[in-house]
N, C-alpha and C positions, 0 to 999 in steps of 0.2 A: 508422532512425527516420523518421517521416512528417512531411513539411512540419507545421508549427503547424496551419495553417487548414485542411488536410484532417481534423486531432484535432480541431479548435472543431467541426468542420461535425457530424462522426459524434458528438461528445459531445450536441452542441442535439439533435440527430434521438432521439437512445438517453434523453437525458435530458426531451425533450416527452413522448415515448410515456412515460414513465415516470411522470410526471405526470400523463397523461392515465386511465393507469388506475390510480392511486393516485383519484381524484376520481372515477371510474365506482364504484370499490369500495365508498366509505364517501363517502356525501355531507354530514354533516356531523360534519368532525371539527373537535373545539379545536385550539387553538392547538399544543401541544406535539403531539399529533397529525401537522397537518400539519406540524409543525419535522421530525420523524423521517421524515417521509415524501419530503421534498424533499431531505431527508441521503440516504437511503437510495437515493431514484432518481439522485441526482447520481454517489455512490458507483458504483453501479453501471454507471451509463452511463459516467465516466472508466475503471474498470475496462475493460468490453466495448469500447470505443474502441481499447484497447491488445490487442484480441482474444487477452487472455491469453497475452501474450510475454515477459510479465514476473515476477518473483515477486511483487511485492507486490500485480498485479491479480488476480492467483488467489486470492491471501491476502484482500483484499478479497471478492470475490464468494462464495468457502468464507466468510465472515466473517457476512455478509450472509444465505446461505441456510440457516443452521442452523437458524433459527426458521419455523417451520408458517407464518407469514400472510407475513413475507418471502419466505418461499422460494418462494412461489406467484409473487408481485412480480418477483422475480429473476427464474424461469423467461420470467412473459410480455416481460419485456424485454428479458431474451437471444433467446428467439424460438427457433428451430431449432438454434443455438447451446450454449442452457443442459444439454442432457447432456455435451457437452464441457468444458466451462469449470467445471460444476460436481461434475467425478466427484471419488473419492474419496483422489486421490492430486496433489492441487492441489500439495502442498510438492515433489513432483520436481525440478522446476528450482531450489529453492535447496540442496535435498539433493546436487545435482550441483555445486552452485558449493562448496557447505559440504565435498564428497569430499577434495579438497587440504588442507585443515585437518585433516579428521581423518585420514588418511592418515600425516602430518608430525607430530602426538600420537600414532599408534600406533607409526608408527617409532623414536620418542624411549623409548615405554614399553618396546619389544622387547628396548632396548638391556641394561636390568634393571642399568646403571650408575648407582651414586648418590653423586652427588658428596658430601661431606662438608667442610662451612666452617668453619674455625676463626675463632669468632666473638671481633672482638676489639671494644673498648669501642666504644658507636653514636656517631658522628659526624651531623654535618649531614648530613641526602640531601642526594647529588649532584644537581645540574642535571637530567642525565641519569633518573634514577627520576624525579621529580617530572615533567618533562614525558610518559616514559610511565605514570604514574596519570594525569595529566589527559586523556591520548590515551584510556587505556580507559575511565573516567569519560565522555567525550564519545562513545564506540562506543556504551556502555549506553544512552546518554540518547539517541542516533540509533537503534538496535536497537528502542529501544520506542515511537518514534514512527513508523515505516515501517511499515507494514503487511506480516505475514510477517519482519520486522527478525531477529524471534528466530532464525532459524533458516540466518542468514546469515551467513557470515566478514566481512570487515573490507573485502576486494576486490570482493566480491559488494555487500556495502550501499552502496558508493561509488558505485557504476555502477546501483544500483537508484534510490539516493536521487536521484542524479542527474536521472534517468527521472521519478520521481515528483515531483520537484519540477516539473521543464518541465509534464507532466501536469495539476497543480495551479493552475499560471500560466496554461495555457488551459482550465479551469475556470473561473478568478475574472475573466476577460476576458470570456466567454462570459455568465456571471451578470449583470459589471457591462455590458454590451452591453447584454442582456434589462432590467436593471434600467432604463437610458439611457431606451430604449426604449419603457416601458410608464409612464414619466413624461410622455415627449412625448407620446404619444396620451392622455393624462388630462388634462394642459394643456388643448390643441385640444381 
């Protein structure tokens, strides 16, 4: 992984240019408008920062270029880039982290062994079940905030979420810098 302030530096550069031709394209947008537009270039520039090493930035920018007037956006801000980053098999790397999981379900299925419980009257759950419902309960609710989440094992999204969290941290650094920034010059 790359020093923070090497990620700030390429995030500001990916994320200006990305602003800059969002406001070349359309010069007067509303409000909500430009909200989508400052989402959508920030996305991407965190994305292309991680020069798609990740799953969840492929998943972002596949995310992002689905749409005709985005995908135009994407392309000029990936630059020479965007046919890589956005072909059509973006999910490979979590398909690959995902392969040990399903490998370890199909081995289980091969088996064609099925246990049979003799079910005696329900007690209290154990400690044990209750802690793992709330582990998978909290995989789901992580799986669908990570971008790409769905398609990832348990090992995989730790080590993603991970990533995208620091990613995220020098995003809102970045922001509140610029934000800092464009107060003091309005002051003076």
């Amino acid at each position: 992984m790359r020093p923070p302030s090497s990620l700030k530096k390429e995030f500001l550069k990916k994320w200006i240019k990305g602003l800059q031709i969002c406001s070349t394209l359309k010069k007067n947008m509303s409000i909500l408008e430009r909200k989508k537009a400052i989402k959508l270039s920030a996305d991407v520039a965190m994305a292309s920062a991680r020069n798609g090493t990740t799953c969840w930035s492929r998943a972002l920018i596949a995310n992002a270029s689905k749409y005709g007037s985005d995908k135009h956006l994407v392309e000029q801000i990936l630059g020479p880039e965007s046919e890589r980053l956005t072909a059509k098999n973006v999910y490979t790397g979590a398909l690959v982290c995902n392969k040990r999981m399903r490998s370890k379900k199909i081995l289980k299925r091969s088996y064609g062994i099925r246990r049979t419980r003799k079910y005696a009257p329900r007690a209290a759950p154990a400690s044990s079940n209750i802690a793992k419902w709330l582990v998978r309960k909290r995989t789901k609710v992580l799986k669908s905030l990570i971008p790409g989440g769905e398609f990832m094992n348990e090992f995989c999204l730790i080590e993603e979420t991970l990533d995208y969290v620091i990613s995220l941290r020098a995003q809102v650094d970045v922001m509140r810098s610029l934000a800092t920034a464009s107060e003091l010059v309005n002051h003076n």
